[in-house]
N, CA, C and O atoms as a Maestro MAE file, in Angstrom:
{
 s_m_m2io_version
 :::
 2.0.0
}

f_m_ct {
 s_m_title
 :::
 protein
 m_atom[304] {
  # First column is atom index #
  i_m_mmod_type
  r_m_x_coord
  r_m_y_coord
  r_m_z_coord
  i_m_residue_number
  s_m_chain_name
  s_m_pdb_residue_name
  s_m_pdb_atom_name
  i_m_atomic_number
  :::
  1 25 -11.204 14.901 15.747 1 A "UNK " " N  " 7
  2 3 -10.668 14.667 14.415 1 A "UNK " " CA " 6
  3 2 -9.154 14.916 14.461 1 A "UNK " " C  " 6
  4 15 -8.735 15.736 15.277 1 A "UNK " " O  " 8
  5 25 -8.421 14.364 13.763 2 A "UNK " " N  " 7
  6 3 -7.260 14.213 13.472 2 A "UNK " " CA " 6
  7 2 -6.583 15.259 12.644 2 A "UNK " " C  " 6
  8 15 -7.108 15.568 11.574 2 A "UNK " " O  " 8
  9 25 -5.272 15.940 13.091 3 A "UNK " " N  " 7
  10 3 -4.621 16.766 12.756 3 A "UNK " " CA " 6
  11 2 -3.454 16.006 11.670 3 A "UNK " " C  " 6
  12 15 -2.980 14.945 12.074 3 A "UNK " " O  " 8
  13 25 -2.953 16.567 10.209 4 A "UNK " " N  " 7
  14 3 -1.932 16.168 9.741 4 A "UNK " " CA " 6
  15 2 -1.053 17.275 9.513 4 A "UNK " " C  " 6
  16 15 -1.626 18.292 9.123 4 A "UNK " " O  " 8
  17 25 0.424 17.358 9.681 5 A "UNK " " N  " 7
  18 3 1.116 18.193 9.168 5 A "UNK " " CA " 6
  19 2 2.027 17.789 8.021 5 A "UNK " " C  " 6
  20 15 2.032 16.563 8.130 5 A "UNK " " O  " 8
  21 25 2.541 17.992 7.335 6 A "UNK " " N  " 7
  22 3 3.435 17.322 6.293 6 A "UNK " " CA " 6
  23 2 4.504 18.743 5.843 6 A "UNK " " C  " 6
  24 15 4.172 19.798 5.304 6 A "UNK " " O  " 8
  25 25 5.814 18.299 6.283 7 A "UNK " " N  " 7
  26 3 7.350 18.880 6.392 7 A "UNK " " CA " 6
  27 2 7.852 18.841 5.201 7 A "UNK " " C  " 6
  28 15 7.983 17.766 4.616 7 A "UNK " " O  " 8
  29 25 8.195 19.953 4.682 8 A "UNK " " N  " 7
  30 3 9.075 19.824 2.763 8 A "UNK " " CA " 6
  31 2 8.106 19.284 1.944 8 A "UNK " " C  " 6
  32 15 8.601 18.373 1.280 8 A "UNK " " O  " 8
  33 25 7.156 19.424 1.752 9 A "UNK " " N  " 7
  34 3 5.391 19.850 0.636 9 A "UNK " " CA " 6
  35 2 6.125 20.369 -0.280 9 A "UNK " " C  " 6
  36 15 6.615 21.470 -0.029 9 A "UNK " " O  " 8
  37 25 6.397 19.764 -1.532 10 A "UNK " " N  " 7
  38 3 7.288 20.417 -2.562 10 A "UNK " " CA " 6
  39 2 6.334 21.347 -3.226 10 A "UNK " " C  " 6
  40 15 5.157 21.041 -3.418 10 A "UNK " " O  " 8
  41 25 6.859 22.496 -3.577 11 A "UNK " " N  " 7
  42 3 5.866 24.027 -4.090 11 A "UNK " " CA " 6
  43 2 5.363 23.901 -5.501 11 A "UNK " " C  " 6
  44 15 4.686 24.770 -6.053 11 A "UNK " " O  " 8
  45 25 5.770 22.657 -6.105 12 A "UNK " " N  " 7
  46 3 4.862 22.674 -7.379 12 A "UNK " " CA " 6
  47 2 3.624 21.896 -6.921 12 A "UNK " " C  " 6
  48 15 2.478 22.163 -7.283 12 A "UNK " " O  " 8
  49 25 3.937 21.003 -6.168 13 A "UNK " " N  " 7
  50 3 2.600 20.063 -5.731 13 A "UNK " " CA " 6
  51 2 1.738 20.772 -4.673 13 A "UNK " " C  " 6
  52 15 0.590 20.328 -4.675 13 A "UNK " " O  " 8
  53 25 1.848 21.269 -4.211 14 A "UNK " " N  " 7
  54 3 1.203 22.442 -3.275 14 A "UNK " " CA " 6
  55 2 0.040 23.449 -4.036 14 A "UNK " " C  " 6
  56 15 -1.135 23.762 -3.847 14 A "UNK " " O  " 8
  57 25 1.042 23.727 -4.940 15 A "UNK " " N  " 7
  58 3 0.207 25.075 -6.145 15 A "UNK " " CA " 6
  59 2 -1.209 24.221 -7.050 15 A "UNK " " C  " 6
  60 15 -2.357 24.608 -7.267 15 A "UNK " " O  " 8
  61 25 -0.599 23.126 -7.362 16 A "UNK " " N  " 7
  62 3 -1.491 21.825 -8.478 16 A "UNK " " CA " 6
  63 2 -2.442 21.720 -7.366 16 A "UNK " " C  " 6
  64 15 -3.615 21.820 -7.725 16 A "UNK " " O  " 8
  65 25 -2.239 21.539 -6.063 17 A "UNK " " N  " 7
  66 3 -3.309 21.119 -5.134 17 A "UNK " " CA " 6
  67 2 -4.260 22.624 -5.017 17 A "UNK " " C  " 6
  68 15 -5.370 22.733 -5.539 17 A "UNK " " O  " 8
  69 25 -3.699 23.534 -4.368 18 A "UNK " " N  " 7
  70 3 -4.057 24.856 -4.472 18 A "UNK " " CA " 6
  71 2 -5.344 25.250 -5.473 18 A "UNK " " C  " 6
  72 15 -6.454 25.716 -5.216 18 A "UNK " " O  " 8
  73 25 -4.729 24.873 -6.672 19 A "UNK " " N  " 7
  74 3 -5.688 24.893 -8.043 19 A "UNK " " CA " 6
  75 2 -6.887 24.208 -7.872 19 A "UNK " " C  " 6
  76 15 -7.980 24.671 -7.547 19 A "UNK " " O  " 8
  77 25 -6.587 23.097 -8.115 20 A "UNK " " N  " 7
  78 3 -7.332 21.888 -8.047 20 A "UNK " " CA " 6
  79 2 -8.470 22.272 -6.744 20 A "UNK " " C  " 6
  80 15 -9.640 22.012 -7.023 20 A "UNK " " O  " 8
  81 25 -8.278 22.714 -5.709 21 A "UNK " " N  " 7
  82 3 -9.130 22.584 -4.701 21 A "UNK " " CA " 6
  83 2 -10.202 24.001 -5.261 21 A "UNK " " C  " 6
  84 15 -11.432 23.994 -5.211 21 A "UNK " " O  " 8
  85 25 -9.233 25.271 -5.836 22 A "UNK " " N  " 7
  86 3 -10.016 26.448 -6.134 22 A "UNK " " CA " 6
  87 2 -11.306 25.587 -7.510 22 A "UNK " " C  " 6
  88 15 -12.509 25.828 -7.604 22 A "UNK " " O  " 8
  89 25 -10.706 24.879 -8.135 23 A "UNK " " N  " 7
  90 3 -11.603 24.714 -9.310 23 A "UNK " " CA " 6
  91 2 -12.766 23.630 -8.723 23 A "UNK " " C  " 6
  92 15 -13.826 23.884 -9.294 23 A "UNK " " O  " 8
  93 25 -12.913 22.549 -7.808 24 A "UNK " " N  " 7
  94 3 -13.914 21.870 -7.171 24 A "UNK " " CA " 6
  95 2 -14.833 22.977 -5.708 24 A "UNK " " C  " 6
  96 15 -15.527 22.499 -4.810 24 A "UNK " " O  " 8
  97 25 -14.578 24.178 -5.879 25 A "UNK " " N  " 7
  98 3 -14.533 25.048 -4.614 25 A "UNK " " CA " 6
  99 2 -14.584 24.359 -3.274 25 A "UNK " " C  " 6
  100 15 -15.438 24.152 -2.412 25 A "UNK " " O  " 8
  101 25 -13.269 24.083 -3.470 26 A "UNK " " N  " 7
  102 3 -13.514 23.693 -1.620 26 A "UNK " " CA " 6
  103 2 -11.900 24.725 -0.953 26 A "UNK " " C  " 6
  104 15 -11.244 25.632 -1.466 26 A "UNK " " O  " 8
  105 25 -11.818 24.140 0.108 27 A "UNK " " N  " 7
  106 3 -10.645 24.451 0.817 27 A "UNK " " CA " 6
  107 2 -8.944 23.568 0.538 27 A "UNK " " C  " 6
  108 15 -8.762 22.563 -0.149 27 A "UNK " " O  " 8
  109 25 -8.338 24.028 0.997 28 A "UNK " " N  " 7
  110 3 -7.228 23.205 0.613 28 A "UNK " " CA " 6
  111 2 -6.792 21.908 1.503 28 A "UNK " " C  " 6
  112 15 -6.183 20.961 1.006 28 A "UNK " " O  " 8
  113 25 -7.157 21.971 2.822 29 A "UNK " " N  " 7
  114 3 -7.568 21.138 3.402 29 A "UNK " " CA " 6
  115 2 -8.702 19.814 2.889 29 A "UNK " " C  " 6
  116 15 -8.393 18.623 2.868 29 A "UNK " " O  " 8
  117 25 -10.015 20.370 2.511 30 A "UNK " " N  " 7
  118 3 -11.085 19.098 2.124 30 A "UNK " " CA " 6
  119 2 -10.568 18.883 0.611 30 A "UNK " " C  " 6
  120 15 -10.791 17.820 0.031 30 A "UNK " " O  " 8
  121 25 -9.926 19.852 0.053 31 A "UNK " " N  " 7
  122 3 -9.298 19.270 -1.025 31 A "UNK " " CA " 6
  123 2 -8.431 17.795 -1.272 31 A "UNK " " C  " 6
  124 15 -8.576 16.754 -1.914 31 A "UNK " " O  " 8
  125 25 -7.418 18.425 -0.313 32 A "UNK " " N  " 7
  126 3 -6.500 17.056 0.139 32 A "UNK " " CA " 6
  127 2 -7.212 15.989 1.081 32 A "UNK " " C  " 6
  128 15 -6.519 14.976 1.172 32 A "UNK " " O  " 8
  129 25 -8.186 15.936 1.679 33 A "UNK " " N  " 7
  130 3 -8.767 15.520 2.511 33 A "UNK " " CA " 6
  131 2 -9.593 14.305 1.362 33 A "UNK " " C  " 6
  132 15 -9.578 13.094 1.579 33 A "UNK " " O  " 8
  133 25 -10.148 14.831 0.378 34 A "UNK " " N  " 7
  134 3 -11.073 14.340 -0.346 34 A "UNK " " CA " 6
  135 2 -9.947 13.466 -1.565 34 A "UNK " " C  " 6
  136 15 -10.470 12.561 -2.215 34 A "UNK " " O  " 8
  137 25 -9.044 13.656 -1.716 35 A "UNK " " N  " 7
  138 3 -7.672 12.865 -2.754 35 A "UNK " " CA " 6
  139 2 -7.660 11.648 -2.123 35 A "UNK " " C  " 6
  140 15 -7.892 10.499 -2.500 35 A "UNK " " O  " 8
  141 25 -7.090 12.536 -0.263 36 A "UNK " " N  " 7
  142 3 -6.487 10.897 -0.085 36 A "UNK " " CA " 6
  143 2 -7.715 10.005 0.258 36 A "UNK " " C  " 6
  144 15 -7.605 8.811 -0.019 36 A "UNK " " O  " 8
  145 25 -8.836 10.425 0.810 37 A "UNK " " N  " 7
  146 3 -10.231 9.494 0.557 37 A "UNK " " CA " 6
  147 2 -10.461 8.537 -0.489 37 A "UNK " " C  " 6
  148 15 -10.589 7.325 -0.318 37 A "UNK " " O  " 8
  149 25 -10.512 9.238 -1.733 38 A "UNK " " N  " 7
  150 3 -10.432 8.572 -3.059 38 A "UNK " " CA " 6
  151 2 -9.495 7.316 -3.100 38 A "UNK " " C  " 6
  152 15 -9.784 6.136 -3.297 38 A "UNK " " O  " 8
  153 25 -7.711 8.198 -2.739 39 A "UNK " " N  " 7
  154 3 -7.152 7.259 -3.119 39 A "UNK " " CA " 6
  155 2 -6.716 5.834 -2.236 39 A "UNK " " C  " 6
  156 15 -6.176 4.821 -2.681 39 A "UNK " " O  " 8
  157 25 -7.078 6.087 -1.056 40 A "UNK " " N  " 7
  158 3 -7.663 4.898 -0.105 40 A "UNK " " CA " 6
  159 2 -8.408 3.830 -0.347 40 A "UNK " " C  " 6
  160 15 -8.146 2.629 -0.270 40 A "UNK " " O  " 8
  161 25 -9.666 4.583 -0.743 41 A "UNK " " N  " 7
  162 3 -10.804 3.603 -0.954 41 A "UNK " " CA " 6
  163 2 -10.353 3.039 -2.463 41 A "UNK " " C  " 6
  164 15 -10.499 1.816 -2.452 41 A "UNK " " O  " 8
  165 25 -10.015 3.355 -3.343 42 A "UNK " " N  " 7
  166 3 -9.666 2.827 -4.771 42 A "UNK " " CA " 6
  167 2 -8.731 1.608 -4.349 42 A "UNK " " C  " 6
  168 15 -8.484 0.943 -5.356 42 A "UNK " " O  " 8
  169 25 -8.343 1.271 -3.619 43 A "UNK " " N  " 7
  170 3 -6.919 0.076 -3.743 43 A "UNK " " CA " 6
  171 2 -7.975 -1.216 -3.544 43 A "UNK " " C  " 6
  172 15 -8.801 -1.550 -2.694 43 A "UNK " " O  " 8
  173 25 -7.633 -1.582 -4.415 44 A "UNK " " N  " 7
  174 3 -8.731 -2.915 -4.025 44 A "UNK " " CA " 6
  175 2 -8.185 -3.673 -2.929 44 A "UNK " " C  " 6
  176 15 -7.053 -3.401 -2.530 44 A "UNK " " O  " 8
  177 25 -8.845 -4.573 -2.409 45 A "UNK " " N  " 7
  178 3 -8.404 -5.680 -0.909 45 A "UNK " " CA " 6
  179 2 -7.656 -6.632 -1.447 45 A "UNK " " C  " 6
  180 15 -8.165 -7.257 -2.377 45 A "UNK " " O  " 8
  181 25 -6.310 -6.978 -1.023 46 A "UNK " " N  " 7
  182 3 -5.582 -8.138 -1.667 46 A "UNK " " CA " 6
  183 2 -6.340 -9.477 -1.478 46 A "UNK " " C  " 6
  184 15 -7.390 -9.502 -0.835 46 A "UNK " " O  " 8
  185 25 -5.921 -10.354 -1.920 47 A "UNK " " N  " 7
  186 3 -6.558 -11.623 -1.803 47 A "UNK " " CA " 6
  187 2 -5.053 -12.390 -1.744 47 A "UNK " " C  " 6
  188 15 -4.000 -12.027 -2.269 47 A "UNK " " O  " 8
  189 25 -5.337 -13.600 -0.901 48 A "UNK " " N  " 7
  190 3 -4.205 -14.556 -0.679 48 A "UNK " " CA " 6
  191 2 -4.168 -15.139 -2.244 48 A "UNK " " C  " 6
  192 15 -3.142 -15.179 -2.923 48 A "UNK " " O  " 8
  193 25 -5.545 -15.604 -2.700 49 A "UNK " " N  " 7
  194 3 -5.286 -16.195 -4.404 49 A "UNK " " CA " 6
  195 2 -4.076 -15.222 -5.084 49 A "UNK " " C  " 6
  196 15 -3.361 -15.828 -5.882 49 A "UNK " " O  " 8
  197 25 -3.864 -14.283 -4.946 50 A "UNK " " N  " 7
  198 3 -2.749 -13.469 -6.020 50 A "UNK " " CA " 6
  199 2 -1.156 -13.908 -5.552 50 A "UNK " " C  " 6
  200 15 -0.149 -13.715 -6.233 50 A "UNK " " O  " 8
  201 25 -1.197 -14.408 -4.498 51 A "UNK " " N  " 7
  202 3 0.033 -15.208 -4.278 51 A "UNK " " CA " 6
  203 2 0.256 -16.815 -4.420 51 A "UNK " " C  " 6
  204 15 1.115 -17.550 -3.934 51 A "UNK " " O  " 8
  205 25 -0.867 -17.079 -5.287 52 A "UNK " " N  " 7
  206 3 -0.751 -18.307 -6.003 52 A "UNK " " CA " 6
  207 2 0.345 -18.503 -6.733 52 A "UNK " " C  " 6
  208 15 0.207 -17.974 -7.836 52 A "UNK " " O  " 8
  209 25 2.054 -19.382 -6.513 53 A "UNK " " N  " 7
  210 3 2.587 -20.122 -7.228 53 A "UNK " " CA " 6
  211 2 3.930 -18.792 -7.194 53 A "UNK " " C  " 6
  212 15 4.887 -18.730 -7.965 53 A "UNK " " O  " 8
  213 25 3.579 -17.758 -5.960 54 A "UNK " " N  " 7
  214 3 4.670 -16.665 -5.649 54 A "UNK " " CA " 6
  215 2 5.985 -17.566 -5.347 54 A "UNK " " C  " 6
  216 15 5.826 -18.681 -4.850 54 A "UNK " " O  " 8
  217 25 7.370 -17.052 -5.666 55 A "UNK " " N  " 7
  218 3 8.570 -17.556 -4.474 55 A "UNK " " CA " 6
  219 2 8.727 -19.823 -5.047 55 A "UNK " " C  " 6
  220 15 9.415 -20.750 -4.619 55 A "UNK " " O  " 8
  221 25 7.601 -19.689 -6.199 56 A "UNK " " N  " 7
  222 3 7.815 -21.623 -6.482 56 A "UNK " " CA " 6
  223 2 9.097 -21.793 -7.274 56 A "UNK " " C  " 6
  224 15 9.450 -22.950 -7.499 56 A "UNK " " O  " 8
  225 25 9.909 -20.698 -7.769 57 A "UNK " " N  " 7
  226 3 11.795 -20.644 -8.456 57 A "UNK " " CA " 6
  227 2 12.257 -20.965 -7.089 57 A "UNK " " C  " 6
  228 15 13.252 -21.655 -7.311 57 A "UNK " " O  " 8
  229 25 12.115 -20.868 -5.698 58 A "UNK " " N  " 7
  230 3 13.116 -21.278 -4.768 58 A "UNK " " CA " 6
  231 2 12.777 -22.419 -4.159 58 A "UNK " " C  " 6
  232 15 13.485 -22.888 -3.268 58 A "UNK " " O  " 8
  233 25 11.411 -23.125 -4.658 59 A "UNK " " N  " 7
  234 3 11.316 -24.605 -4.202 59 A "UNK " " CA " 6
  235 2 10.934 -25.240 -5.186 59 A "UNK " " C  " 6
  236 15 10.164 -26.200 -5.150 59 A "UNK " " O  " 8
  237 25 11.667 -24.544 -6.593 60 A "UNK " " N  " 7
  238 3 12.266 -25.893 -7.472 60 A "UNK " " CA " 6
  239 2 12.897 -26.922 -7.222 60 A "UNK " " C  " 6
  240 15 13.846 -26.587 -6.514 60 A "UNK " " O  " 8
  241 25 12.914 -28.445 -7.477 61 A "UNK " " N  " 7
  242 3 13.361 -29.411 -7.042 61 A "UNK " " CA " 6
  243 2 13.770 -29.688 -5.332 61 A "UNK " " C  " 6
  244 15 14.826 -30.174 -4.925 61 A "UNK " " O  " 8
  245 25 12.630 -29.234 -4.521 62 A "UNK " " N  " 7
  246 3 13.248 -29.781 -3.117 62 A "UNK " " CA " 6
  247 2 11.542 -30.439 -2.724 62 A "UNK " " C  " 6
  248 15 10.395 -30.134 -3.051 62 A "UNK " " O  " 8
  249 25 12.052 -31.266 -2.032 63 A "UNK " " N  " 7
  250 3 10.346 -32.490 -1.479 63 A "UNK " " CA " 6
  251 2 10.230 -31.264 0.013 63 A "UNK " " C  " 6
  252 15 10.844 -31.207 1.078 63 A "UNK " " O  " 8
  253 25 9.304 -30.555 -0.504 64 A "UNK " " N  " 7
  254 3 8.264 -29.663 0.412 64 A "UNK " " CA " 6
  255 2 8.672 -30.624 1.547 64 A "UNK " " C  " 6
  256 15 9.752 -30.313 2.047 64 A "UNK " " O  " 8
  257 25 8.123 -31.640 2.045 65 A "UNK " " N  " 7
  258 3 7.443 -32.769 3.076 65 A "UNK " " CA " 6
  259 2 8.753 -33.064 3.343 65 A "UNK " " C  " 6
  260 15 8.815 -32.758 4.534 65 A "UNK " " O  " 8
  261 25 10.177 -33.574 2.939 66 A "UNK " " N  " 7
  262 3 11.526 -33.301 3.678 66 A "UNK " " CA " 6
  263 2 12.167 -32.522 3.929 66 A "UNK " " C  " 6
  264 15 13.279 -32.865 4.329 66 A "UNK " " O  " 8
  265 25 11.954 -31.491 3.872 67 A "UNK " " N  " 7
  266 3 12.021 -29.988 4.232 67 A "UNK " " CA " 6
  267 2 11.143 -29.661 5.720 67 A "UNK " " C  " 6
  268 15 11.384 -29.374 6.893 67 A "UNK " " O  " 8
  269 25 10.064 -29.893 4.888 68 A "UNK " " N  " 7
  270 3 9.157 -29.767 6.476 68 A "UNK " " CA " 6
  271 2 9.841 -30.635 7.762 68 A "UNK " " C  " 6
  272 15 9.993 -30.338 8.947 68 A "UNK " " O  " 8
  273 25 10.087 -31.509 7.197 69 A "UNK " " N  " 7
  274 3 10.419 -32.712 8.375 69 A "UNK " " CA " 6
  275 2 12.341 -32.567 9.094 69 A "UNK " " C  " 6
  276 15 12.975 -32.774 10.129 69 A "UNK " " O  " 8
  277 25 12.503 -32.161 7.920 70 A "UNK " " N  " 7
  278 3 13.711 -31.458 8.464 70 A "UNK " " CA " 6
  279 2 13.835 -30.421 9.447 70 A "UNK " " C  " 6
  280 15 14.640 -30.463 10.378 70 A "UNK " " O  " 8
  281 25 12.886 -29.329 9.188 71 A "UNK " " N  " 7
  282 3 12.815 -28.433 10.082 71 A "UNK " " CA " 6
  283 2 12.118 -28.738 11.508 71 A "UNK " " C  " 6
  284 15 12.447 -28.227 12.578 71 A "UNK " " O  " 8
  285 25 11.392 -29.402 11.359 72 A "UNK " " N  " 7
  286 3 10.664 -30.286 12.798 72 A "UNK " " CA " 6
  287 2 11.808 -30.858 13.484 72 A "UNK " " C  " 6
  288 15 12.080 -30.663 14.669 72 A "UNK " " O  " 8
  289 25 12.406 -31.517 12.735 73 A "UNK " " N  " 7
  290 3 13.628 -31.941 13.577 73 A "UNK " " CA " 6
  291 2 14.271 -31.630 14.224 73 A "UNK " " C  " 6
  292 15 14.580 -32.098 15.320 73 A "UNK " " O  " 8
  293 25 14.835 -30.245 13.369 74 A "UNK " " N  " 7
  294 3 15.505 -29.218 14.012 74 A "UNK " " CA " 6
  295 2 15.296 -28.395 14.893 74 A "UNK " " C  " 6
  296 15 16.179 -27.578 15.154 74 A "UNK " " O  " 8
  297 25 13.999 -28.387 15.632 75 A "UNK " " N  " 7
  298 3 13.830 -27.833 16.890 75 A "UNK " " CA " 6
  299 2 13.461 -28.734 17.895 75 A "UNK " " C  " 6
  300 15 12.544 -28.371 18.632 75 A "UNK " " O  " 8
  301 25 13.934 -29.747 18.074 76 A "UNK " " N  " 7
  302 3 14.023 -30.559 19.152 76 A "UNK " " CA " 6
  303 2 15.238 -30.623 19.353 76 A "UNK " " C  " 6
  304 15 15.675 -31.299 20.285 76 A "UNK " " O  " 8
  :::
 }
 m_bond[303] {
  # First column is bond index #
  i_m_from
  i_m_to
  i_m_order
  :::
  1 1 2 1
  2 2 3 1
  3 3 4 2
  4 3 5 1
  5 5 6 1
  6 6 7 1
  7 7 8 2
  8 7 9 1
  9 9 10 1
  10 10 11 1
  11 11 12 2
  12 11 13 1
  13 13 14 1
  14 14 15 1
  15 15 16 2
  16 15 17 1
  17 17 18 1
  18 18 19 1
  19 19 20 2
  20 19 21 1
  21 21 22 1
  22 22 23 1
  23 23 24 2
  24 23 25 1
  25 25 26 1
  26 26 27 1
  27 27 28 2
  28 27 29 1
  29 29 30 1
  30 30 31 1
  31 31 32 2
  32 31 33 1
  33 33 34 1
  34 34 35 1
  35 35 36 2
  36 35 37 1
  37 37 38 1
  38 38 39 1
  39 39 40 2
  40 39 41 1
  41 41 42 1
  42 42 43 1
  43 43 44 2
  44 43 45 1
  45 45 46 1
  46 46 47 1
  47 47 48 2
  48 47 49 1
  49 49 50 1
  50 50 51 1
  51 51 52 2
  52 51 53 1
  53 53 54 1
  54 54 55 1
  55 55 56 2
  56 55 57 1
  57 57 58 1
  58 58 59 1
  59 59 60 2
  60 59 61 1
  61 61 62 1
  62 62 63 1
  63 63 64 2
  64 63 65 1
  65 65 66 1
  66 66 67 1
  67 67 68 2
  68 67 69 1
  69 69 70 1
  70 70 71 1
  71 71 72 2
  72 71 73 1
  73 73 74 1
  74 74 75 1
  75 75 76 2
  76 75 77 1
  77 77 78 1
  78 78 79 1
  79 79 80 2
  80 79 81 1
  81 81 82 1
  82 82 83 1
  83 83 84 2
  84 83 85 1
  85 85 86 1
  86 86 87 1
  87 87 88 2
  88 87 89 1
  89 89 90 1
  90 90 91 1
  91 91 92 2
  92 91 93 1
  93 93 94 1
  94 94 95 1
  95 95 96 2
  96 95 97 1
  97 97 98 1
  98 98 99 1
  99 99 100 2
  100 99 101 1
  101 101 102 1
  102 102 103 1
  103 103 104 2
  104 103 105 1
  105 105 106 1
  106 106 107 1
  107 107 108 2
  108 107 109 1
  109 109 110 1
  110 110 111 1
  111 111 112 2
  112 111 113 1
  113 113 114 1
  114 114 115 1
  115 115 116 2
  116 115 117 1
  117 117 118 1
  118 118 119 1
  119 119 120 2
  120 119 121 1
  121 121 122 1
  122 122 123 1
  123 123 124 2
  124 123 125 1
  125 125 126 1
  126 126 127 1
  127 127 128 2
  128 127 129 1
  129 129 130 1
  130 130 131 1
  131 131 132 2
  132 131 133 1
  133 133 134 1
  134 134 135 1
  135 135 136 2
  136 135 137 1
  137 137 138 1
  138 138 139 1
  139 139 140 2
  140 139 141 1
  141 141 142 1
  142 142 143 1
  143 143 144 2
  144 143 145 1
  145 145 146 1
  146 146 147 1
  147 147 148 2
  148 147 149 1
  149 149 150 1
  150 150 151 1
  151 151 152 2
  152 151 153 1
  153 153 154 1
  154 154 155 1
  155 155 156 2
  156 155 157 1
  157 157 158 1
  158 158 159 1
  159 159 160 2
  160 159 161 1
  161 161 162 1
  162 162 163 1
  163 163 164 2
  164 163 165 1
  165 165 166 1
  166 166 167 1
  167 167 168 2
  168 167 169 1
  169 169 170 1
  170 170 171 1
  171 171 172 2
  172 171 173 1
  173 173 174 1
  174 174 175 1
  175 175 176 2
  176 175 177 1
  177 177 178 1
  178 178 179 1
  179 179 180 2
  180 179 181 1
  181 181 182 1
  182 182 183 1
  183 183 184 2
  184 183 185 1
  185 185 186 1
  186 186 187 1
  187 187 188 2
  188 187 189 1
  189 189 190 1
  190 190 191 1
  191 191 192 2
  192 191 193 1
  193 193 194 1
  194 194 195 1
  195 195 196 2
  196 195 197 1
  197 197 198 1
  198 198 199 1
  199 199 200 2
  200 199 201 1
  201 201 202 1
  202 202 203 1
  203 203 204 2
  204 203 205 1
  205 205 206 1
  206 206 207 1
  207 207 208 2
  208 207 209 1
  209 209 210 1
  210 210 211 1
  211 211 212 2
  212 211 213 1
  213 213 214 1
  214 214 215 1
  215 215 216 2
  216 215 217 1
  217 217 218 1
  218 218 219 1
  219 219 220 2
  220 219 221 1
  221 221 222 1
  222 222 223 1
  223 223 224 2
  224 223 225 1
  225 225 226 1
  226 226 227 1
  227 227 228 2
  228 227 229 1
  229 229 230 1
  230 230 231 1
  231 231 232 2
  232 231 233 1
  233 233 234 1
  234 234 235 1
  235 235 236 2
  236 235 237 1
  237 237 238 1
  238 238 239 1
  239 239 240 2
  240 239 241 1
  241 241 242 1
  242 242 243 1
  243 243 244 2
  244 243 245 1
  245 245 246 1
  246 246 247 1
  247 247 248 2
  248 247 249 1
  249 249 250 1
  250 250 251 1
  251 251 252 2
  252 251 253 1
  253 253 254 1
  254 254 255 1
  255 255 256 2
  256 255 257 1
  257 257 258 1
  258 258 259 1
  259 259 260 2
  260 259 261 1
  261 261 262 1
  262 262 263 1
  263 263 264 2
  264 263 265 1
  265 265 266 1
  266 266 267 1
  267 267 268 2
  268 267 269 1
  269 269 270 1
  270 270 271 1
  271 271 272 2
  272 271 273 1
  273 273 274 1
  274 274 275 1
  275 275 276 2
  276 275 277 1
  277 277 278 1
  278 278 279 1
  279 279 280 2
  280 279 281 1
  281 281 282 1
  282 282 283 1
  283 283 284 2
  284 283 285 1
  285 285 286 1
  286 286 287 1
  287 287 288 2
  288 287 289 1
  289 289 290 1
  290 290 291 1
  291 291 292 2
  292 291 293 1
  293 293 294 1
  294 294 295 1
  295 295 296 2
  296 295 297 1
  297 297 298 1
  298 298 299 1
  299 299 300 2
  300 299 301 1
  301 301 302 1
  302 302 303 1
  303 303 304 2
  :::
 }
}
């Protein structure tokens, strides 16, 4: 199993964790152990659909397909 250390742990967030782990009784370790679990698994999986119609203000008015063909060009 994997060791973490973490350098400058600011002492109010330390104490909130501290707490927090005394009131679920665990350790301060499975305390933090069990947060970042949570907050891992909570991020949902991106999907390419959410970049539907991203970045289309910088290919306002240009023909996609002479662009493309431009750049083909340009590496020969």
């Amino acid at each position: 199993m994997a060791t973490l250390n973490i350098k400058n742990f600011p002492d109010p967030l330390y104490r909130k964790l501290k707490a927090s782990a005394r009131k679920h009784r665990r350790s301060l370790s499975q305390e933090v152990t069990e947060m970042l679990g949570l907050a891992v698994e909570a991020q949902a999986p991106e999907s390419i659909l959410d970049l539907r119609g991203l970045g289309k203000h910088l290919w306002k008015g240009v023909d996609a397909s002479a662009h493309v063909d431009a750049e083909r060009e340009s590496w020969r």
